[in-house]
VEXTOR-681833 format. One record per residue (C-alpha): x, y, z. Coordinates in steps of 0.25 Angstrom, whole numbers, plus 5000, padded with zeros to 4 digits. Layout:
<nodes>
XYZ;...
</nodes>
This chain:
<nodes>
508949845223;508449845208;509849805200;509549925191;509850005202;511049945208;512150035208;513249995197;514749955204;515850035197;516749985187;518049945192;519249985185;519050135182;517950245184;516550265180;516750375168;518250355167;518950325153;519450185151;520950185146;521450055141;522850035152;524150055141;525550015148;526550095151;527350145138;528750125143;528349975147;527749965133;529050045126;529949945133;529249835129;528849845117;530549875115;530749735119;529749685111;528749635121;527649715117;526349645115;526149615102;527749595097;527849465096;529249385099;529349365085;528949505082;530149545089;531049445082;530549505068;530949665075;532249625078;532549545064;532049685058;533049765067;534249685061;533749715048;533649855046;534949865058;535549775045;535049865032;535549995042;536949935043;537049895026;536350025024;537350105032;538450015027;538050075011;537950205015;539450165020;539950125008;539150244999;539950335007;541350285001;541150284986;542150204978;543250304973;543250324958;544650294953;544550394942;544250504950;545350454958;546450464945;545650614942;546150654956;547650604954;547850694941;547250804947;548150784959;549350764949;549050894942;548650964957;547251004959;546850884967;547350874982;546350784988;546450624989;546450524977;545350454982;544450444971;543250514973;542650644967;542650734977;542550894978;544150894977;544350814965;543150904957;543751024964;545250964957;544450974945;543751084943;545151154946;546051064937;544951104925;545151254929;546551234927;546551154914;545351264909;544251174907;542951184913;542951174927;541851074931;542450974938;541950874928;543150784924;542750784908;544050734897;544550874897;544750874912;545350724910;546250754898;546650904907;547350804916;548250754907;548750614908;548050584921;546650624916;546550484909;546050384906;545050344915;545250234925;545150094920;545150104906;546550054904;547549944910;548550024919;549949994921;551350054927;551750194918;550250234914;549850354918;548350404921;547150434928;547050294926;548150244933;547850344943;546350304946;547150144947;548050194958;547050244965;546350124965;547450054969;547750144979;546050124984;546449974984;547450004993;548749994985;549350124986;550250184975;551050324973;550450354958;549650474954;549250434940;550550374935;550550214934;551950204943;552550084949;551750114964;550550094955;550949964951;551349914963;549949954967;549549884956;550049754959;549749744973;548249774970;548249664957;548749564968;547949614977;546649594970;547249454963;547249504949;548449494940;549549574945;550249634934;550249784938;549149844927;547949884928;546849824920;545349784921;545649674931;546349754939;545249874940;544049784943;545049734955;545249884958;543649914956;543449814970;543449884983;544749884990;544749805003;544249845014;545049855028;544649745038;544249785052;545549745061;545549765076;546449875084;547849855084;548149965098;547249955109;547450095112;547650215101;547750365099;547050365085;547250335070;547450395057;547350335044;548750325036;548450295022;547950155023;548650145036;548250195051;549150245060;548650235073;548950315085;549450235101;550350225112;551850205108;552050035111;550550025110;550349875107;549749845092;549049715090;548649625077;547349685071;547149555061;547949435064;548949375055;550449345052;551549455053;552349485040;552949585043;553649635057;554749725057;555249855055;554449925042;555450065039;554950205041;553550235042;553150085047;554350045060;554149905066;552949835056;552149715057;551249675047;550449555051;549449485038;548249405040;547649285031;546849395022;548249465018;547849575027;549149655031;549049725043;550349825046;550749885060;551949985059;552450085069;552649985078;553949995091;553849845093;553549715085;553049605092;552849515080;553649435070;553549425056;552649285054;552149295066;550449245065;549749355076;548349365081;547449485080;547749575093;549249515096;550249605097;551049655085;551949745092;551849895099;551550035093;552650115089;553050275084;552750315069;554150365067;553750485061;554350635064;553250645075;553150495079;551750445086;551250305090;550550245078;550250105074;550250105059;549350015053;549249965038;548249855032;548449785019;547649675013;548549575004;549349724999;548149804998;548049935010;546849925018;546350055028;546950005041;546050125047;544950065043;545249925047;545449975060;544450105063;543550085053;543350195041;
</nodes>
């Protein structure tokens, strides 16, 4: 037979006329592998170089997060804080001295302008100032304070004071609590302690207060907590068993007088005071060195009209009060 004529053998493979369609793998097998980075074409050190950029922007996520943190809070303004005390003292501001300018303090405004007859605009011009007698000046900072005075000055200073954590009783008027205050914040900072305000003392007071360490449970079992002030009271079982939250040496172990019962306050190497009150039994002695989680002693009643099981728990770092909240929950 001529070879021209030789009947052709099919292809092998697919079909005479059928489309040819290049074999793909199966998507999941693909997904899953290029996952783990076993994709053809990602190198071992392709892989390094994602996971390095993973750690990176993980990194700029947490400081940017960590900014937006801190915008949230803005650093009170003590003057504005002094403005709130003296429309507190003359009675159209009910809300906290804390500092900043909120709907409250222009509200206090705008009704203490109506009532002295000047323009209500909420805007705190001289006339406003001078309406508000002796608490309306001067402004914060522009003189040395000390015990007597009396101004919006001395009134932004004990809120600063108070911020720092040294509290005081005065509303404007330069009293004894003030200096008291005063003195514990100069020793405090390590500046001259004489019990007057001047430029040293308010770039001392311009520095953020300190911040409340992160300590560890004292109860293994609570019912909640609330803050007290600078305190926290929390919530348990009656003869719940409270442990050391920071080591150090007791200095204090005893029965404290109303409000506090049995006490113990134990002090690290920092200065870091930590206090345990409404306790029923005391199982340390004053000198005593203890380790973070022994036992200090049991929960006791608050001794109030309506007593409940609290553990009441107060922070100081070398006199200054710290959130005890805060150290413990977080904000």
């Amino acid at each position: 037979m001529d070879a021209r004529e030789r009947p052709r053998s099919p292809r092998r493979g697919r079909a005479r006329g059928s489309t040819f369609r290049p074999r793909i793998p199966n998507r999941r097998r693909l997904y899953e592998r290029r996952r783990a980075g076993t994709a053809r074409g990602l190198s071992k050190r392709s892989r390094m170089r994602r996971r390095l950029l993973l750690v990176f922007l993980a990194a700029m996520l947490t400081t940017a997060t960590a900014s937006v943190a801190s915008a949230d809070s803005p650093r009170p303004d003590p003057n504005v804080a002094g403005l709130q005390t003296a429309l507190a003292v003359k009675g159209f501001y009910h809300g906290p001295i804390d500092g900043i300018r909120g709907p409250l303090t222009s509200s206090a405004v705008r009704a203490f302008q109506r009532h002295a007859q000047l323009a209500s605009t909420s805007v705190v011009n001289g006339r406003t100032l001078s309406a508000l007698g002796p608490l309306g000046r001067p402004g914060y900072g522009t003189r040395s304070l000390h015990q007597g005075l009396v101004g919006r000055d001395v009134a932004a200073l004990q809120f600063e004071l108070r911020y720092h954590g040294f509290p005081n009783r005065g509303r404007g008027v330069f009293d004894a609590s003030t200096s008291t205050a005063l003195k514990g914040f100069q020793r405090y900072a390590g500046v001259r302690v004489d019990g007057v305000a001047g430029r040293t003392t308010f770039a001392a007071l311009n520095q953020p207060p300190a911040a409340a360490p992160r300590l560890r449970a004292p109860l293994s079992n609570t019912e909640g907590a609330v803050r007290s002030g600078h305190a926290v009271e929390i919530a348990c079982i009656y003869s719940s068993a409270v442990a050391v939250v920071v080591g150090g040496t007791v200095t204090y172990a005893g029965d404290r007088g109303r409000g506090y019962g049995y006490t113990v306050v134990t002090r690290d190497r920092r200065g870091l005071d930590v206090l345990y009150a409404h306790l029923s039994r005391i199982d340390v002695t004053r000198g005593q060195h203890v380790a973070p989680g022994a036992l200090v002693g049991l929960a006791g009643w608050t001794g109030k009209k309506n007593p409940v099981t609290t553990l009441r728990m107060e922070l100081r770092l070398r006199g200054a009060q710290l959130d005890a909240y805060s150290a413990l929950y977080g904000r």
